[in-house]
Residue frames as a rotation matrix with the C-alpha (Angstrom) as fourth column:
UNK 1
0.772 0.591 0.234 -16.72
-0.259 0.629 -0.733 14.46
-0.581 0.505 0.638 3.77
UNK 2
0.655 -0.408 -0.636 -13.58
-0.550 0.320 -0.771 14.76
0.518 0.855 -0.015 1.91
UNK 3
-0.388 -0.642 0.661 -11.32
-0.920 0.222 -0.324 13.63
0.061 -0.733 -0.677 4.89
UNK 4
0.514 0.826 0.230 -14.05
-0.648 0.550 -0.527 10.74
-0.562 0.122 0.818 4.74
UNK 5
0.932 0.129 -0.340 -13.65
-0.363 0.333 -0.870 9.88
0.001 0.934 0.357 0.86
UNK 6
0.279 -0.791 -0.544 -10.01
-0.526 0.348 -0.776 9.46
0.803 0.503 -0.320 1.06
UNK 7
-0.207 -0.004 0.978 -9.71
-0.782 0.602 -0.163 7.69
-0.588 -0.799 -0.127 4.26
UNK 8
0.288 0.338 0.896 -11.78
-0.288 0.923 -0.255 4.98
-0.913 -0.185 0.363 2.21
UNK 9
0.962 -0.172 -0.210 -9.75
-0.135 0.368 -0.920 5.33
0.236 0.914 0.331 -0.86
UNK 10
0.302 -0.874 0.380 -6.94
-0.921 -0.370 -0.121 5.32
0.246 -0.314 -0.917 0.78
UNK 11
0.126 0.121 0.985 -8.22
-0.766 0.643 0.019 1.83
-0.630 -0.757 0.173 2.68
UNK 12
0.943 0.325 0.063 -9.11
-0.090 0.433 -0.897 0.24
-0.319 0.840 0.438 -0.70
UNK 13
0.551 -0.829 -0.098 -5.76
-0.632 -0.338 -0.698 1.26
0.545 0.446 -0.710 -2.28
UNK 14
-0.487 -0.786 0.381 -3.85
-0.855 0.518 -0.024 -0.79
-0.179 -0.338 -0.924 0.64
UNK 15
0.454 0.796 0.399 -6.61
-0.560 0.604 -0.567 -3.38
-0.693 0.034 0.720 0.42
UNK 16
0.956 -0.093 0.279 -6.04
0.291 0.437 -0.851 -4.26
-0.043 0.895 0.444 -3.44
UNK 17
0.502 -0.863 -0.057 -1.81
-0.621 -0.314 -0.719 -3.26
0.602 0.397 -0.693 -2.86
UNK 18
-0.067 -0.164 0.984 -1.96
-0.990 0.134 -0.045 -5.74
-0.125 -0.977 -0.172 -0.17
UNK 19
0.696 0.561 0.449 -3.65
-0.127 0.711 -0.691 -8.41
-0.707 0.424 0.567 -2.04
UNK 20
0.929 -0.274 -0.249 -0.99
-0.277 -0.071 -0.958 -7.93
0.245 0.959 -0.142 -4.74
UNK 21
-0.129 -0.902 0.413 1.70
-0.987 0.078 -0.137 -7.84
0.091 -0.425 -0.900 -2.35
UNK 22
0.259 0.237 0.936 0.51
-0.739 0.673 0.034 -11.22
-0.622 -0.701 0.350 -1.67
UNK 23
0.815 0.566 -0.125 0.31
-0.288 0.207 -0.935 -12.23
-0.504 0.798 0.331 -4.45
UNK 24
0.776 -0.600 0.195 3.16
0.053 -0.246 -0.968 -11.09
0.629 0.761 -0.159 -6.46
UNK 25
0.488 -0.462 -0.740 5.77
0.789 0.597 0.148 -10.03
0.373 -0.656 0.656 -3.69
UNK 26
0.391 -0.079 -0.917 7.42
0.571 -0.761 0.308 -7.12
-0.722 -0.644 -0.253 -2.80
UNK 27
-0.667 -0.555 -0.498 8.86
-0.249 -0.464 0.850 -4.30
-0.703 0.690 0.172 -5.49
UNK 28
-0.590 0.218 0.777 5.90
0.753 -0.198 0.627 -4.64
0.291 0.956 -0.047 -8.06
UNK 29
-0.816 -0.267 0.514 3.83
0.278 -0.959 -0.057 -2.35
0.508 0.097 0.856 -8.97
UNK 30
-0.022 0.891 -0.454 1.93
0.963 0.141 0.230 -2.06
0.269 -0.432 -0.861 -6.07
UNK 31
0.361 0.596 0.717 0.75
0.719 -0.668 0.193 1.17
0.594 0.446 -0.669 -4.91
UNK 32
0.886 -0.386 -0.256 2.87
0.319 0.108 0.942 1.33
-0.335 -0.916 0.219 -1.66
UNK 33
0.054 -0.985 0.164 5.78
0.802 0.141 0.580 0.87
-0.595 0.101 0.798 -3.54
UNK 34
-0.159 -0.264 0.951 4.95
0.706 -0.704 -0.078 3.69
0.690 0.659 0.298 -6.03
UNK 35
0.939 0.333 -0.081 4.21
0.312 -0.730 0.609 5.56
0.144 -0.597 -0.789 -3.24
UNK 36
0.376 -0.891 -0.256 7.67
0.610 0.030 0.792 4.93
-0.697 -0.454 0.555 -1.70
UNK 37
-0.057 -0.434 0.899 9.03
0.998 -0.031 0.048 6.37
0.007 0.900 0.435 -5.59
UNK 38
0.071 0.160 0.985 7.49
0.363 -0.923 0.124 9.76
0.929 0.349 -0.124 -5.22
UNK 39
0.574 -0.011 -0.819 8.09
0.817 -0.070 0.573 10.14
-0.063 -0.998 -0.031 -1.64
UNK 40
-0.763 -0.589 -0.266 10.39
0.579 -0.806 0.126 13.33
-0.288 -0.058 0.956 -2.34
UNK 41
-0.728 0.384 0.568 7.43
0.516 -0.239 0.823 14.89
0.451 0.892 -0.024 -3.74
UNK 42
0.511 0.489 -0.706 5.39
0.734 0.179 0.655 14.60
0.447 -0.853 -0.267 -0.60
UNK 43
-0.335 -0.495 0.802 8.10
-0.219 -0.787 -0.577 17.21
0.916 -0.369 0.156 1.00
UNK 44
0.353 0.501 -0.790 6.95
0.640 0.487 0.595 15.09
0.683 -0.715 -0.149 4.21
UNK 45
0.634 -0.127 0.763 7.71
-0.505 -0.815 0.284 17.19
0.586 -0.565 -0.581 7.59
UNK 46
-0.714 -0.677 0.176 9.64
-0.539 0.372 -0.756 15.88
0.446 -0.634 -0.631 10.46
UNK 47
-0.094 0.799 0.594 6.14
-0.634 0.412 -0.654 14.53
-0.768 -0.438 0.467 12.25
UNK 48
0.665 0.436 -0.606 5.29
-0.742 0.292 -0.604 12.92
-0.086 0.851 0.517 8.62
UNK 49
0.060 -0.698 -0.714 8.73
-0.676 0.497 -0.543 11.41
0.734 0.515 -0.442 7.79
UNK 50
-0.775 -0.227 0.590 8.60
-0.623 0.437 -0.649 9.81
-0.111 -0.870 -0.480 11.36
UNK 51
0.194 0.875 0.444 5.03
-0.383 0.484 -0.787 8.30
-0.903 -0.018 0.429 10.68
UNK 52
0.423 -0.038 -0.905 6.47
-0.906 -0.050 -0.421 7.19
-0.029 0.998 -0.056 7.31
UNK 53
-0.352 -0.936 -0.007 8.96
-0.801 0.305 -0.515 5.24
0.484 -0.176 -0.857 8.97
UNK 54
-0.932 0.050 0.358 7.04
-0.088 0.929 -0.358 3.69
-0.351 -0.366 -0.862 11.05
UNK 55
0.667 0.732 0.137 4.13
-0.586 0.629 -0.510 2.67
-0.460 0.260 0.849 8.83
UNK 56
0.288 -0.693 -0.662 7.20
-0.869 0.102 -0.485 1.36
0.403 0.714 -0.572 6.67
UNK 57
-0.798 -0.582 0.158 8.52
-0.554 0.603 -0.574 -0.82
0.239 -0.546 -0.803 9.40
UNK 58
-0.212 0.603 0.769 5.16
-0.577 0.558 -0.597 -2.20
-0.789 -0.570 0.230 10.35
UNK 59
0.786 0.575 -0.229 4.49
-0.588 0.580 -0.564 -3.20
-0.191 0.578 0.793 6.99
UNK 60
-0.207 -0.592 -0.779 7.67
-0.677 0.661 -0.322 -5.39
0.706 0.461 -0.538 6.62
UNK 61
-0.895 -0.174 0.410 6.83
-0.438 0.510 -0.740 -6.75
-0.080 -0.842 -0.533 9.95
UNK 62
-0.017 0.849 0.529 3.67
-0.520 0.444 -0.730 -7.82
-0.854 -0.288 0.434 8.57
UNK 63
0.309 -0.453 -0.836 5.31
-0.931 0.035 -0.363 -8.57
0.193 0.891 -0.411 5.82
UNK 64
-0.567 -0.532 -0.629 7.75
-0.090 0.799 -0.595 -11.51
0.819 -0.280 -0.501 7.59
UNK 65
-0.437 0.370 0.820 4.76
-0.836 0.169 -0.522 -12.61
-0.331 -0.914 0.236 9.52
UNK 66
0.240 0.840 -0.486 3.13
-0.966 0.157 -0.205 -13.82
-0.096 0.519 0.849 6.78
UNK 67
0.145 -0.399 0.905 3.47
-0.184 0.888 0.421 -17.72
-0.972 -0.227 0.055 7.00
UNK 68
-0.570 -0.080 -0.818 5.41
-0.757 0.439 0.484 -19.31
0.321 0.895 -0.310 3.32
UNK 69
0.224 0.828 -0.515 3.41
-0.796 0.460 0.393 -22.12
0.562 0.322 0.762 1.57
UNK 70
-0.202 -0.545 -0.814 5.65
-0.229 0.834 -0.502 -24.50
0.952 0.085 -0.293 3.17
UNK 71
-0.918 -0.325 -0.225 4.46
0.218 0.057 -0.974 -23.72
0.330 -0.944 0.019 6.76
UNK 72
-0.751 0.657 -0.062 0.98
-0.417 -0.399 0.817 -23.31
0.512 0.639 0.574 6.10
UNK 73
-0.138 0.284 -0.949 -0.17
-0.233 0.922 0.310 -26.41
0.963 0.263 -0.061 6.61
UNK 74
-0.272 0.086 -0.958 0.99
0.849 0.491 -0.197 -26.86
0.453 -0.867 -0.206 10.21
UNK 75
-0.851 -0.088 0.518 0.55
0.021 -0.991 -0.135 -22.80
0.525 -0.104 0.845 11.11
UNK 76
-0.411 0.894 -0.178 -2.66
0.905 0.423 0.037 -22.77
0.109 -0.146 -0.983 13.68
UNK 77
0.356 0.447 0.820 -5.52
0.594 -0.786 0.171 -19.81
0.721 0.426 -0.546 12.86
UNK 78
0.874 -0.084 -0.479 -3.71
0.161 -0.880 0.448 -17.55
-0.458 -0.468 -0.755 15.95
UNK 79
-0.477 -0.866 0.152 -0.86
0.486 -0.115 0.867 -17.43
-0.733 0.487 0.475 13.63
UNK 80
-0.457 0.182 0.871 -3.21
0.675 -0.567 0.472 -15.75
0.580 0.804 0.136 10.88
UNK 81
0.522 0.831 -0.192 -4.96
0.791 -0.388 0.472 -13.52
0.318 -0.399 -0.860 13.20
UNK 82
0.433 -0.206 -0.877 -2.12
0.418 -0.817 0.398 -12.17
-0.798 -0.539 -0.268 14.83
UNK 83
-0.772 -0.534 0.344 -0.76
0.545 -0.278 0.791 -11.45
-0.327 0.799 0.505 10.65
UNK 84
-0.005 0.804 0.595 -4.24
0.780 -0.369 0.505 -9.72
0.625 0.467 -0.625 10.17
UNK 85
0.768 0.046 -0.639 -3.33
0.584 -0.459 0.670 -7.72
-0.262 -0.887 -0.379 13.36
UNK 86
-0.035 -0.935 0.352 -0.28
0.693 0.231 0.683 -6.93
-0.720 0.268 0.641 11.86
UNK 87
-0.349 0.082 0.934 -1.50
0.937 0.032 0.347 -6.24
-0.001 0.996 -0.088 8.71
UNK 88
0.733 0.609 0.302 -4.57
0.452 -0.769 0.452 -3.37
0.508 -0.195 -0.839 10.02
UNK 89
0.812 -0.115 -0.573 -2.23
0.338 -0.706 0.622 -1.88
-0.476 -0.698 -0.534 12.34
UNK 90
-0.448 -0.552 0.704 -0.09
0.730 0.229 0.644 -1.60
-0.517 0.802 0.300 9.31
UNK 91
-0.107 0.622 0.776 -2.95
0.825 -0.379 0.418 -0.23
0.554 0.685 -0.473 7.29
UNK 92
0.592 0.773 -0.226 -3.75
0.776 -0.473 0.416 2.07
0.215 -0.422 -0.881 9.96
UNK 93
0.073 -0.983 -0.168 0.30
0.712 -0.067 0.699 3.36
-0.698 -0.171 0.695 10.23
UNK 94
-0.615 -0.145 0.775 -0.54
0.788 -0.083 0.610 4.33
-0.024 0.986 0.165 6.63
UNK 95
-0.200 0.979 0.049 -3.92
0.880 0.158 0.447 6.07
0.430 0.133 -0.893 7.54
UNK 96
0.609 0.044 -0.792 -2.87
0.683 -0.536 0.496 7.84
-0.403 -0.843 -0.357 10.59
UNK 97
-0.480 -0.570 -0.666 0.16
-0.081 -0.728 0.681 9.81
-0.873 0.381 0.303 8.18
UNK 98
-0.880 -0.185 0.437 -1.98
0.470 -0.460 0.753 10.57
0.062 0.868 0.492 5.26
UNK 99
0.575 0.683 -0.449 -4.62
0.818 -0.492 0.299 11.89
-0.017 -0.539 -0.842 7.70
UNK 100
0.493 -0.204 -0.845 -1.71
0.508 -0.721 0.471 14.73
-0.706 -0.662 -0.252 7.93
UNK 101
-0.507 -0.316 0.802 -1.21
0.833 0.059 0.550 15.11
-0.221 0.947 0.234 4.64
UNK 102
-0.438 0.276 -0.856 -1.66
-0.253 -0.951 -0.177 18.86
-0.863 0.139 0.486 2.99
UNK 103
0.719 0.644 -0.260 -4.47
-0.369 0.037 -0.929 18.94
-0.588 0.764 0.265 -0.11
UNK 104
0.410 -0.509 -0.757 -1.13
-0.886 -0.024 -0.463 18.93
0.218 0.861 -0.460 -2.70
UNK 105
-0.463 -0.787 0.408 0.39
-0.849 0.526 0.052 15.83
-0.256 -0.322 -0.912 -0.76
UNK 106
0.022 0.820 0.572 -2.98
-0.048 0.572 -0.819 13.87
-0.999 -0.009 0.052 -1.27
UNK 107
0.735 0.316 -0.600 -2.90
-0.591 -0.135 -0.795 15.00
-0.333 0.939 0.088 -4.55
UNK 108
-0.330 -0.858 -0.393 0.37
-0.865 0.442 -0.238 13.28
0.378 0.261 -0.888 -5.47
UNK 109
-0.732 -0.011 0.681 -0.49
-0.208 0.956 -0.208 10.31
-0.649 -0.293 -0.702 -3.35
UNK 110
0.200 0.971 -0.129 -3.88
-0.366 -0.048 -0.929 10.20
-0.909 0.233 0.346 -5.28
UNK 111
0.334 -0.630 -0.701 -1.86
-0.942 -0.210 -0.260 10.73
0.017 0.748 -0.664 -9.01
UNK 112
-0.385 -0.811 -0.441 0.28
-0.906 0.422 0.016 7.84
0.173 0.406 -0.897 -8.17
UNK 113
-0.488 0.390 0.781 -2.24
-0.327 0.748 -0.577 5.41
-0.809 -0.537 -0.238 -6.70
UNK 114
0.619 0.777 0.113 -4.40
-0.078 0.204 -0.976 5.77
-0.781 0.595 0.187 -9.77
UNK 115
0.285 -0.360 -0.889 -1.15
-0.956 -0.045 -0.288 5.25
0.064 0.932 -0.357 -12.14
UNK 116
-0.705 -0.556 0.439 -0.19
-0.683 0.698 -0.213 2.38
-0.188 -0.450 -0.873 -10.29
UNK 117
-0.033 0.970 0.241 -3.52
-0.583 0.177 -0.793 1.22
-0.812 -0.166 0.559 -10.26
UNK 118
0.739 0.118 -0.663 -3.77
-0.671 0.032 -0.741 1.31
-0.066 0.993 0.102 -14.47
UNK 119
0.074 -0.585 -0.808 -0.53
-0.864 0.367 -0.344 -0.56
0.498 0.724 -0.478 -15.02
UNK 120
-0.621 0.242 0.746 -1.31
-0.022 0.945 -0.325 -3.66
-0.784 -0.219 -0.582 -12.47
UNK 121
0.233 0.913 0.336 -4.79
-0.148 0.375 -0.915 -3.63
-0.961 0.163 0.222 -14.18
UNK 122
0.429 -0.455 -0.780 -2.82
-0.860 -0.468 -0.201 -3.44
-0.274 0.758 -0.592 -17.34
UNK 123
-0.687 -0.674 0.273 -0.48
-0.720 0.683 -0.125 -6.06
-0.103 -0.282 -0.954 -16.46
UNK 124
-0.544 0.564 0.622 -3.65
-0.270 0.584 -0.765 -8.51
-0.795 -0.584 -0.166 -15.36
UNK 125
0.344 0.921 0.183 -5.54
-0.046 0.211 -0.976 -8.18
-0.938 0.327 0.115 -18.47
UNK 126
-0.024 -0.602 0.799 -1.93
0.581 0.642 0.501 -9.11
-0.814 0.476 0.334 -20.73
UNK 127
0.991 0.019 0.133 -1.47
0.100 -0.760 -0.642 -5.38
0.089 0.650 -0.755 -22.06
UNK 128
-0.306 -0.933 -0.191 1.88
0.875 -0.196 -0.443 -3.77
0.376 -0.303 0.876 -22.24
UNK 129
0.483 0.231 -0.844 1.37
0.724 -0.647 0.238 -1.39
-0.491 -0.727 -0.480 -19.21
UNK 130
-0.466 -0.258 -0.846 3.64
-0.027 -0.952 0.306 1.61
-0.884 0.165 0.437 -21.56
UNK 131
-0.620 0.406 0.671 1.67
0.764 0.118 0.635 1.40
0.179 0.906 -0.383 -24.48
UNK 132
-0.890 0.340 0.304 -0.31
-0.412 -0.885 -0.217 4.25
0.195 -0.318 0.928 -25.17
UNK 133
-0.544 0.833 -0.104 -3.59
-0.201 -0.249 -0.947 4.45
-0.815 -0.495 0.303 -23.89
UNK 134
-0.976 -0.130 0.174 -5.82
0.152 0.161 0.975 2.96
-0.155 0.978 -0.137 -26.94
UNK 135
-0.151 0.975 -0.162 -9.48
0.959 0.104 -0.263 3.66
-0.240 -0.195 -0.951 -25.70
């Protein structure tokens, strides 16, 4: 059941860091990218660091699929399919190495998803994202 729960927070998390990526572009403060920050933390194995790599690489490659605004227009829907293909087998890159992830590694990924989380939602609703906590 837990193996479950975080599978589908895990899914969510790229979901709404995906959406942002879209959004915003690479290097904010999406959850990926803080992920990428605490990666020493993780103390990944040799089996891990290899599945790291290559979810990494798939997501830039679904990254520079994505079509710019300028090419939109003519782009025809098997051009967005095969970026949604992209994208899941991307998501799933991600899935498949934090399926092998030890309780403490989750925990850290967990930690940084939900700080990341706070200072987009922070950011969105035109706080200053270090400010203390005022609730």
């Amino acid at each position: 059941m837990k193996s479950l729960l975080g599978a589908g927070l895990f899914t969510l998390i790229f979901a709404f860091s995906a959406a942002c990526f879209a959004q915003h572009g690479p290097g904010m403060d999406s959850p990926l990218h803080a992920l990428a920050a605490v990666k020493g933390q993780l103390n990944l194995n040799t089996s891990q660091q290899l599945q790291w790599d290559n979810a990494v690489a798939q997501a830039k490659a679904a990254h520079e699929a994505a079509p710019d605004l300028a090419s939109v227009a003519t782009l025809a829907d098997g051009t967005r399919q095969q970026t949604e293909s992209a994208h899941r087998a991307a998501r799933d890159a991600w899935l498949a190495l934090y399926a092998t992830f030890t309780p403490e590694q989750k925990a850290v990924v967990r930690d940084t998803i939900k700080g990341s989380i706070a200072r987009m939602q922070a950011r969105h609703a035109g706080q200053d994202p270090s400010a203390p906590n005022r609730n």
